[in-house]
N, C-alpha and C positions, 0 to 999 in steps of 0.2 A: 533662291534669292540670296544674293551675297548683303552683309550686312553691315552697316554704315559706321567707323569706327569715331562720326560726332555727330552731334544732335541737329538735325531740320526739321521746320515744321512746313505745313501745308499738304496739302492734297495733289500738288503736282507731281512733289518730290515722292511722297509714298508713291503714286502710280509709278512712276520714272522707275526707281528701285524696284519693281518686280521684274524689267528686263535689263537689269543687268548685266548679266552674265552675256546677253546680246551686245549691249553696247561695249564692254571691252573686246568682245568676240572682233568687232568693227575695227575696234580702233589699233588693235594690235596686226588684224590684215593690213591695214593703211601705213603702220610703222615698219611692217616687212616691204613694202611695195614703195618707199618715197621716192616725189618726181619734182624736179626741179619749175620753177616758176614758166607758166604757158606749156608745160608739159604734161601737166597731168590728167592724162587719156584715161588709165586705171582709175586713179582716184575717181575723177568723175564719172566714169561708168558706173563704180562700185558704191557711189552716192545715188545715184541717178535710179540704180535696182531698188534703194533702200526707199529711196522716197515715194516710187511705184509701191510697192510693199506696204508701204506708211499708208497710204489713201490721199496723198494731195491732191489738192485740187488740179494744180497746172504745173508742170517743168517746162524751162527754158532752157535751153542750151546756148552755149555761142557768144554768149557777152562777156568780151575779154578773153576771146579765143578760146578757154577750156572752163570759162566759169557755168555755174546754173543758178538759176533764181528759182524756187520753189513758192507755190504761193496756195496759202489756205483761211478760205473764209470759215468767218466763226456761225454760231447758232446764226445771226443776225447779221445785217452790212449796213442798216438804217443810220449807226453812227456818221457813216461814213469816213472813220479814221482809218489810218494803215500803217503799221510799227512794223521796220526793217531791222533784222537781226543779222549780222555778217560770221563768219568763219573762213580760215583761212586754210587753203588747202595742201601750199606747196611746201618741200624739204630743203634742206641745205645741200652743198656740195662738201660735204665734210664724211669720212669715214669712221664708221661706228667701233666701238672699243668695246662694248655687249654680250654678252655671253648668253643671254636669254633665247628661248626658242622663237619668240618674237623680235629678233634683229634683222636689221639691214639685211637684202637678198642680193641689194644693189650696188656694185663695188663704188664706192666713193659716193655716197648718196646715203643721207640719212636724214631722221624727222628728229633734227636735233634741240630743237623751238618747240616741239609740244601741239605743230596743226593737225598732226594727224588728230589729237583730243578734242581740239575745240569744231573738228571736222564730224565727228562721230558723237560729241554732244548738240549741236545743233541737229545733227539728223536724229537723234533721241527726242528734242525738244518739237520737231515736224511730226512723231509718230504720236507725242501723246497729244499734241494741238489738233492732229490731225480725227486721233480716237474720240475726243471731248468736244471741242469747237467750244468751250466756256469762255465765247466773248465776240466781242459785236463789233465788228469791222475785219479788218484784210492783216492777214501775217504775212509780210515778206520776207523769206530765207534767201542770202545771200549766198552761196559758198562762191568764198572768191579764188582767184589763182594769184602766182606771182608776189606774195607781201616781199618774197626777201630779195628787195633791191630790184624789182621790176616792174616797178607801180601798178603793179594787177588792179588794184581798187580805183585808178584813174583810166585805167583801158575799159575798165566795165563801164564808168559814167561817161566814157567817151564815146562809147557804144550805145546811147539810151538807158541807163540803170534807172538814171531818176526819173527820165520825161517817159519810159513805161509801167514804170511803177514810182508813184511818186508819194513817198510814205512823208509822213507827217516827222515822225523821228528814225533817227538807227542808231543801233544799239552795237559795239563789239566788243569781244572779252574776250584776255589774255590770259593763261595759268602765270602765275609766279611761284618760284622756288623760294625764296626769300620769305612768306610766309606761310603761317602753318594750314592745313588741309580745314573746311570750314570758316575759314575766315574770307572775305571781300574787301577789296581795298580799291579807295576812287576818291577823288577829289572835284570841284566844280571849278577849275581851270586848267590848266597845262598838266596831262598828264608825260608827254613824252615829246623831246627835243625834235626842232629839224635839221636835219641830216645835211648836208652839205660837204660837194668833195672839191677840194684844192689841186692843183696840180701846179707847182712852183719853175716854170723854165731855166734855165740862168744858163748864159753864154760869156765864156771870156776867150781867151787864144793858149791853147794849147805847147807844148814845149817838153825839152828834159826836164826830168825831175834832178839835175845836176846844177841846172840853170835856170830856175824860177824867176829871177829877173826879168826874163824876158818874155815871160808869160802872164796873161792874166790868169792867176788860178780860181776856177772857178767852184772847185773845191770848198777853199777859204772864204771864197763868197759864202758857199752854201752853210758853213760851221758857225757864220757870224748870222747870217737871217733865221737860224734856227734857233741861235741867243733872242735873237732883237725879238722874233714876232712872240717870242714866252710875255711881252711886255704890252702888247695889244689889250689883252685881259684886264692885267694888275692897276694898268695907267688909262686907261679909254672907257670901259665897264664901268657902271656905278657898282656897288659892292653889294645895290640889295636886286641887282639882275644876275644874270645866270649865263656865260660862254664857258664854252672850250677848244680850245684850238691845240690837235694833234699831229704834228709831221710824225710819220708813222716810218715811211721809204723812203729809200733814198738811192739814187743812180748814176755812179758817175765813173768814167775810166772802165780799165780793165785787171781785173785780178790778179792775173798772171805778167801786168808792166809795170813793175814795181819802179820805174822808173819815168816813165811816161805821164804828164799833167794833162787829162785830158782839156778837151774845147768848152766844156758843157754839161753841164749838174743836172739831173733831176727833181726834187721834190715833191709826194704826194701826201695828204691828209686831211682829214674831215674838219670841221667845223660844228658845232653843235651850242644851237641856241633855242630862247621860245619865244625871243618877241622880232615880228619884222622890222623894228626900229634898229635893235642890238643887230640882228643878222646885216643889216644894211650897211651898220656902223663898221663889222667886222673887215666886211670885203673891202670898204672902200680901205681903209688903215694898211690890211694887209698889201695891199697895190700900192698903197703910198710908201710904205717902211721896207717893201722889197726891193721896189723900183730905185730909192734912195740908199740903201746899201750899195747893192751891185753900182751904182755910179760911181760912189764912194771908190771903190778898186778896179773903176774902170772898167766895170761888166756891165752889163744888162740882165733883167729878170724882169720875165711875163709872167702875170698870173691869172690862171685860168678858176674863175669860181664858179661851180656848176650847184643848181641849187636842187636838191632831189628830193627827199620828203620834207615837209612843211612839220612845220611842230600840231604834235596832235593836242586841244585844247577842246576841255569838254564846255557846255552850255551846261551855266548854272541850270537851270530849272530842271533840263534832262536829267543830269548829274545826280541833284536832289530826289527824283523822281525812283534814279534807279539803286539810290540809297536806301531809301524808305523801304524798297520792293527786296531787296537784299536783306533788312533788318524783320521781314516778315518771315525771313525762309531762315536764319539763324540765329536771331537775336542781337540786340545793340551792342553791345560788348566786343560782338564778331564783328562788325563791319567799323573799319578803320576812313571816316569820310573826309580826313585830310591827308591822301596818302602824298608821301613824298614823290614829283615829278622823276621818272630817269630820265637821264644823257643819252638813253636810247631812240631809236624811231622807228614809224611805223606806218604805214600808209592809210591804215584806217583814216586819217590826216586829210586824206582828200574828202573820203565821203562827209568827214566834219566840217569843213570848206562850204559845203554843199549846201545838208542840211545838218538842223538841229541835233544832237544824240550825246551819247557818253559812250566811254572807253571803262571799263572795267576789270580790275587784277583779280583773280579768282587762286585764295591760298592752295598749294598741293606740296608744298615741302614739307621734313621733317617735321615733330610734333614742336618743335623751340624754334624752328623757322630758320634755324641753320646746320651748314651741313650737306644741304642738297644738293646734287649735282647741277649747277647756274644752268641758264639757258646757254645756247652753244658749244656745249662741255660732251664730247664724243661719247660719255657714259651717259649723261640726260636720259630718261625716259620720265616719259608721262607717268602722273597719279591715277591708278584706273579709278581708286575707292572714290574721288572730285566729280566722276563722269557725272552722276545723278545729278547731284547739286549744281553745276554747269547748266545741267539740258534744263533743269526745274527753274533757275534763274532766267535762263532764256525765254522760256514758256508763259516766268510770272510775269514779266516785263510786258509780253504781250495780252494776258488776264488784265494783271490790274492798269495794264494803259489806255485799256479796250472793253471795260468792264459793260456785263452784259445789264446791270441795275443801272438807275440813274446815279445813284449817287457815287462815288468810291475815286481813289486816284485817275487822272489823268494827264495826258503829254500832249493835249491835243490845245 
């Protein structure tokens, strides 16, 4: 039994910690093996053996094309409650820079996010629910597909996730490098931005680049809407909400015509906000301040705003709930219950849309909480020594949500 480099308490976590050396065994085949979003055929076979193994009650296959739902009743169901627990399953399209024996097998594919962990701790958190059942009502295991950028977690409830299992809350947890291993970090609102991608048009007319007079450049368009929309934010935004606006690409002309003005610019980039008010506010501005440029010199520009993950924002009560259940397993000190929201996103966002639940950071970086290789970062690998504490958080969530006394926390 590998040994815990900080302190947890409870009865899940000591169980969890005697198969260890199993659950990294997992989770490092899953890091050799990563499959890009709706792909993954291995993973979920290699889930699907484990939770056979485990003793669940029921797998599902098929919701959301490669996702499973695992489902284990406790001693009792007289509650009548049922706590969903998610994990995410898919890899990036990024190449691994690793040297370990457990890297990338796969050219250009890697688990550069950390699901292979959160994949192989939820199947830890199914074997000991599965060995104890210490609690009265329904566990629903989520393993989902697709989080990155393929809305897996909305093809699953588009598929029936909730109207065949319809859990009372759900629950999903992310590792973060940014703090240290042992610690939990969550807040009871917005923990992560939604996503939104831009696509900026702009058409002028074409010409030598000897003769720009007789051109509309649409270049010059594009150099001046990259100025103006920086102002959307600074002058439109109240100071105590939260945007971002990135033009990231840009498209125009030919490399090698140093000479030539082309007809027509590109612009692409994100948006990132957390309230539908702000998100609203952004789009319509950016259509108005671009359309009024390009006039300005005689061009035109379309803007295409596509809206993709929703801002993920947790429910006070859940939030609270799964604070309380966190500060059981490592102490108050350890869990951080105002954590600052990212500019990142996440699709868990839909299942929150849904129903009730929280989103939770579960520390695995260095011991000072920096240093670590960020999420995205071609070196990233997963904290195995986190795995325990992971699969036991997932576990308590469903004890004390689903507690088999009358008395003791509940989500219900």
């Amino acid at each position: 039994m590998q040994t815990s480099p900080f302190k947890v308490h409870g009865r899940a976590f000591a169980h969890i910690a005697a198969f260890h050396p199993e659950i990294t065994a997992l989770r490092r085949d899953l890091h050799a093996h990563p499959e890009l979003g709706f792909e993954e055929h291995y993973t979920a076979a290699r889930v699907k053996q484990a939770l056979q193994v485990c003793g669940v009650d029921e797998i599902h296959e098929g919701l959301g094309k490669t996702g499973l739902v695992a489902v284990i009743r406790g001693r009792s169901t007289g509650s009548g409650r049922m706590i969903g627990l998610r994990a995410d399953m898919d890899a990036l399209p990024m190449t691994e820079h690793n040297d370990f024996a457990w890297k990338s097998t796969r050219s250009g594919l890697m688990h550069g996010c950390g699901h292979d962990g959160h994949t192989a701790m939820l199947v830890a958190a199914a074997r000991y629910l599965a060995e104890t059942r210490h609690f009265d009502g329904t566990a629903v295991l989520i393993f989902q597909p697709g989080e990155e950028g393929y809305a897996g977690a909305r093809a699953m409830i588009e598929d029936g996730l909730f109207e065949r299992f319809p859990v009372d809350a759900v629950f999903g947890m992310h590792n973060w490098p940014a703090m240290r291993p042992g610690t939990v970090g969550i807040n009871p609102g917005p923990m992560m931005a939604a996503a939104d991608r831009i696509t900026i048009e702009i058409t002028g007319r074409g010409g030598h680049g000897a003769h720009p007079y007789t051109t509309v450049d649409p270049v010059l368009v594009a150099a001046h809407i990259i100025t103006a929309v920086q102002s959307i934010v600074s002058r439109n935004v109240k100071p105590v909400d939260s945007a971002v606006i990135s033009l990231c690409a840009m498209r125009a002309g030919e490399l090698a015509a140093m000479s030539v003005i082309p007809g027509s610019a590109t612009l692409v980039g994100t948006v990132r906000t957390f309230s539908p008010r702000v998100q609203t506010l952004v789009e319509q501005r950016l259509s108005e301040l671009c359309q009024a440029v390009a006039l300005g010199f005689g061009a035109t520009a379309t803007v295409h705003y596509e809206r993709s993950y929703p801002a993920t924002i947790n429910t006070p009560e859940q939030a609270h709930f799964a604070a309380d259940v966190a500060q059981s397993l490592v102490g108050r000190e350890h869990v951080v219950r105002d954590l600052e929201p990212s500019m990142g996103a996440e699709d868990f966002s839909f299942m929150l849309q849904v129903k009730p639940g929280a989103y939770l950071r579960l520390g695995q970086g260095e011991e000072n909480g920096v240093g670590s290789c960020f999420l995205h970062n071609s070196r990233y690998d997963f904290n195995d020594a986190v795995l325990p504490l992971g699969a036991a958080l997932h576990a308590s969530l469903v004890e004390q949500g689903m507690p088999l006394a009358a008395a003791g926390a509940s989500v219900a």
